[in-house]
C-alpha positions in Angstrom: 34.0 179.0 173.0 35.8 176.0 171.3 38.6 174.0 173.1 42.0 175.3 171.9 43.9 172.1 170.9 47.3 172.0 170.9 48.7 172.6 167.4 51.6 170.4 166.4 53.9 171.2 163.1 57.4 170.6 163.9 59.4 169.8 160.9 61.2 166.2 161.9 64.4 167.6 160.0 66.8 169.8 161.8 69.5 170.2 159.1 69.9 168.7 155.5 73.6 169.4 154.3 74.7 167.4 151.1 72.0 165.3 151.1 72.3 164.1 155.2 69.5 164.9 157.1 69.7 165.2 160.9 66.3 164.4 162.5 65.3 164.9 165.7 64.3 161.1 165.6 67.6 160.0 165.4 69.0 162.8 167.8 66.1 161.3 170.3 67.1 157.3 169.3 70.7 158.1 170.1 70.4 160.4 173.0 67.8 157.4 174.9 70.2 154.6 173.9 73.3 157.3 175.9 71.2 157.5 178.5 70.5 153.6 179.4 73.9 153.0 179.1 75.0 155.8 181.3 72.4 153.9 183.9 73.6 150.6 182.8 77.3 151.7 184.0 76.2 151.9 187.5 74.2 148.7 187.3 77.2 147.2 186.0 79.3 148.5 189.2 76.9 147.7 191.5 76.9 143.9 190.4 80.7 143.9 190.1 80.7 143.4 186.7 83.5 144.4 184.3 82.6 148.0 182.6 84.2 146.4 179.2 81.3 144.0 178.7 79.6 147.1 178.7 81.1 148.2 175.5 80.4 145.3 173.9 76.9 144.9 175.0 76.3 148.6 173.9 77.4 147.3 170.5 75.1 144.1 170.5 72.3 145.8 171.7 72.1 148.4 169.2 72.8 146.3 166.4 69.8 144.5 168.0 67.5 146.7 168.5 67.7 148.7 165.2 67.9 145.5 162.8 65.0 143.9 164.5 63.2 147.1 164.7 63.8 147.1 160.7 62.9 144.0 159.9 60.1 143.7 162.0 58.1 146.5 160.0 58.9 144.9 156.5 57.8 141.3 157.8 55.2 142.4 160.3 53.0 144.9 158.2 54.2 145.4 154.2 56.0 141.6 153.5 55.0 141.6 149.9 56.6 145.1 148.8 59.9 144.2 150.8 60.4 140.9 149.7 59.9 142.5 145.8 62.5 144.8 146.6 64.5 143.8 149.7 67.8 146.3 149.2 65.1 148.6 151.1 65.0 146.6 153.7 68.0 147.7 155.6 69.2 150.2 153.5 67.4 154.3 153.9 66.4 154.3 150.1 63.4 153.5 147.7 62.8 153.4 144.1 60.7 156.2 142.4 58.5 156.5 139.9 61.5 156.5 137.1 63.5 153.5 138.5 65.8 155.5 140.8 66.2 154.9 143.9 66.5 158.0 146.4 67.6 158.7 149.8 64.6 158.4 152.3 65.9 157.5 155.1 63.9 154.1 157.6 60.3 154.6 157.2 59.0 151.7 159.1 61.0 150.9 162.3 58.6 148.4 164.7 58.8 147.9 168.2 57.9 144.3 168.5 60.6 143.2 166.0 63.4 145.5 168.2 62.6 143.5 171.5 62.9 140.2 169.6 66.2 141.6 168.1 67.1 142.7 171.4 66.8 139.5 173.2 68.8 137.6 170.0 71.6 140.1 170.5 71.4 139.5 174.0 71.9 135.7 173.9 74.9 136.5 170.9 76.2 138.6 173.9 76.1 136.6 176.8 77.7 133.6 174.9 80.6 135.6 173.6 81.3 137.1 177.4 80.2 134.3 179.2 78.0 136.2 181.0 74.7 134.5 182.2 71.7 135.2 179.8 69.1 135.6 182.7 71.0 137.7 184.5 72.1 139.7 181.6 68.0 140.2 180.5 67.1 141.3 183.9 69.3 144.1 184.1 68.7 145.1 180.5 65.0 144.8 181.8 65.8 147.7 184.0 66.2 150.1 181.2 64.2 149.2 178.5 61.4 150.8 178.9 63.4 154.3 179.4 64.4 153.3 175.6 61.1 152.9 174.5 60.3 156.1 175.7 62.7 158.2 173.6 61.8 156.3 170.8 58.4 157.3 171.1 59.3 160.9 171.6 61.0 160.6 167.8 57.8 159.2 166.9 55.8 162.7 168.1 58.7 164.6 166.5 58.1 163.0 163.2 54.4 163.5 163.7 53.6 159.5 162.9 51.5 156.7 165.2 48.9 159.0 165.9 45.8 158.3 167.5 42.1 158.9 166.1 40.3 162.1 166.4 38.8 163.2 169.7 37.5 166.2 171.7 39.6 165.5 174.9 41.6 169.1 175.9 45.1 167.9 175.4 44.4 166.6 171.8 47.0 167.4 169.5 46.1 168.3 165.6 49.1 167.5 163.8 49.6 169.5 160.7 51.1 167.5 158.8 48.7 164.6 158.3 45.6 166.8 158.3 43.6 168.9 160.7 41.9 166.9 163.1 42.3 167.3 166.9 44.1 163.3 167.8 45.1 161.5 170.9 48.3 162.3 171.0 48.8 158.4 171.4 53.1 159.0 171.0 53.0 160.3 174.4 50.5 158.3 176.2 53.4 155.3 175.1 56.3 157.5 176.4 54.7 158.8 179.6 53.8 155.0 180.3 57.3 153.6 179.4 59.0 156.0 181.6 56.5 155.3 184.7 57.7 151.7 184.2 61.3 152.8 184.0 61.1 154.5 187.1 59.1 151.7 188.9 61.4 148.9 187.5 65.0 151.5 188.7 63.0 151.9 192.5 62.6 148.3 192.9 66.3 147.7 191.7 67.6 150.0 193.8 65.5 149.2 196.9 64.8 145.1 196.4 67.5 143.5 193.9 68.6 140.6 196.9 65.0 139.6 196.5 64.4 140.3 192.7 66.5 137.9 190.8 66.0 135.5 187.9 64.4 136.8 185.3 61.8 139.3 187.3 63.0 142.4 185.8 62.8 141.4 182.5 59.5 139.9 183.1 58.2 142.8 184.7 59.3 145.4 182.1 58.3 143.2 179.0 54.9 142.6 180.5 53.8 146.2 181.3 55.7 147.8 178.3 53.4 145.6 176.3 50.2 146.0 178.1 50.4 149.2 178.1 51.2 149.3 174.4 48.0 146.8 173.8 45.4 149.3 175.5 46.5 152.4 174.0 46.4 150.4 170.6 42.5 150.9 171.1 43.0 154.7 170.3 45.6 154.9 167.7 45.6 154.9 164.1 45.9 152.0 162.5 49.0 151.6 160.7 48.6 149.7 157.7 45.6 149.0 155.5 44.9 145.5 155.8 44.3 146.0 159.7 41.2 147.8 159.2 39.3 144.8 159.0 40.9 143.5 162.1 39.4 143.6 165.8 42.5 143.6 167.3 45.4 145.4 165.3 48.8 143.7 164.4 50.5 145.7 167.4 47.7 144.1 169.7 48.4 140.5 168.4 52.3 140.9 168.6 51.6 142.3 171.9 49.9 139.2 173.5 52.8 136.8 173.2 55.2 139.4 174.7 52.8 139.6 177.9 52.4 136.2 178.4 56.2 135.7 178.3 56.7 138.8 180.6 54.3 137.5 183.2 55.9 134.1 182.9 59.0 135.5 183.8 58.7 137.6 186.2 56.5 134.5 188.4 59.6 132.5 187.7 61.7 135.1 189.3 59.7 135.6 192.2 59.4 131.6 192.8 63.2 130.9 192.2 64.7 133.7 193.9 63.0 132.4 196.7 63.3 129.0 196.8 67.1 129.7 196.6 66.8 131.9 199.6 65.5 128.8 201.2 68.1 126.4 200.0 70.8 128.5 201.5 68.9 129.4 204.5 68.9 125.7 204.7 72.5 124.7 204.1 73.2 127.3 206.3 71.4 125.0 209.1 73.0 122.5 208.8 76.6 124.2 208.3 
């Protein structure tokens, strides 16, 4: 008897009225961005800091995070056709056949370009409100991954970054591309963003006097994108020109991103405590 893979045809639209579809993508990009800002409010309590620079970072970040997302997949994998017609770049359209241009809405939103816009919106932010950049990072840090995980959720729901074919019993066959059992390669990301979510919340909540500087941002960038590297090893790869590559282009954009991450979250461990020691110090001779 054959192994009875898990069938996946969901149609990514949920309503088109007049020409404005509502996808489940978007439903699942809004809902995750609601969520870490929900969290975000208690972070913000719990370091005494005012609930309006919430707002504004809301704004920032999202801004952020969708333009960098954006122009990350133009620049990163299909540069030539963008920079020949660069009105698609930010706007949901693209031009036919017949020299019209129709209503597509984004497809090609990349991850690595959304942390990088992330981080620049982050530094816009924390000059505007005076608010200090490493500080702001490492709470932002907290709840990134938790992001990344809805994100990849809207990716399953769209039935895109799939992973090859395989046997394995929890293979999905997604309809709509063809009729092959796949990793299902969408999850493996989310399931492994929201274990670092919850492991980056547990050591907020139980360690944050000792976890300063810069560790939680570390921390989170440098799994997220670990974890993104490996399971690159089993997904499809998403442009042509990365078929003759060893490692793809989300593995190369990956590496930096690790380093970085690690570097950061060593920092935080070695400052937080050498200020420990400082003021353990001035407090000896006080």
């Amino acid at each position: 008897m054959g192994i009875d893979f898990i069938h996946w045809n969901i149609d990514p639209e949920i309503i088109n009225i007049i020409g404005f579809s509502l996808r489940y993508y978007g439903i699942l990009f809004a809902g995750g961005i609601m969520l870490c800002t929900f969290i975000l409010k208690w972070i913000f309590k719990n370091e005494n800091i005012s609930l309006g620079k919430l707002d504004t970072l809301t704004i920032y970040g999202v801004v952020g995070i969708f333009v960098g997302m954006r122009l990350g997949h133009c620049l990163f994998y299909d540069p030539s056709y963008y920079f020949n017609h660069p009105l698609e770049m930010l706007l949901p359209i693209q031009l036919t056949d017949t020299g019209e241009y129709k209503f597509t809405g984004y497809q090609g939103l990349a991850s690595h370009g959304g942390a990088v816009g992330l981080i620049i919106a982050l530094i816009l932010y924390s000059k505007k409100t005076q608010e200090s950049i490493i500080n702001t990072v490492d709470l932002i840090g907290v709840v990134a991954p938790l992001g990344g995980c809805f994100i990849r959720l809207g990716n399953l729901m769209n039935s895109e970054v799939i992973g090859f074919p395989t046997n394995v019993p929890w293979a999905f066959i997604f309809e709509r591309d063809d009729n092959l059992p796949r990793h299902p390669t969408q999850l493996y990301e989310a399931i492994s963003y929201l274990s670092i979510f919850l492991l980056t919340f547990y050591l907020y909540k139980t360690n944050r006097p000792k976890l300063k500087n810069g560790f939680f941002f570390g921390i989170s960038t440098s799994l997220i994108f670990i974890a993104r590297f490996f399971i690159e090893f089993v997904k499809e790869r998403q442009v042509p020109f990365e078929e003759q590559m060893q490692l793809d282009m989300g593995q190369l954009l990956s590496i930096p991103f690790i380093l970085v991450g690690l570097g950061f979250a060593i920092y935080g461990l070695l400052k937080t405590k050498r200020d420990k020691q400082e003021n353990e110090l001035l407090t000896t001779f006080d």
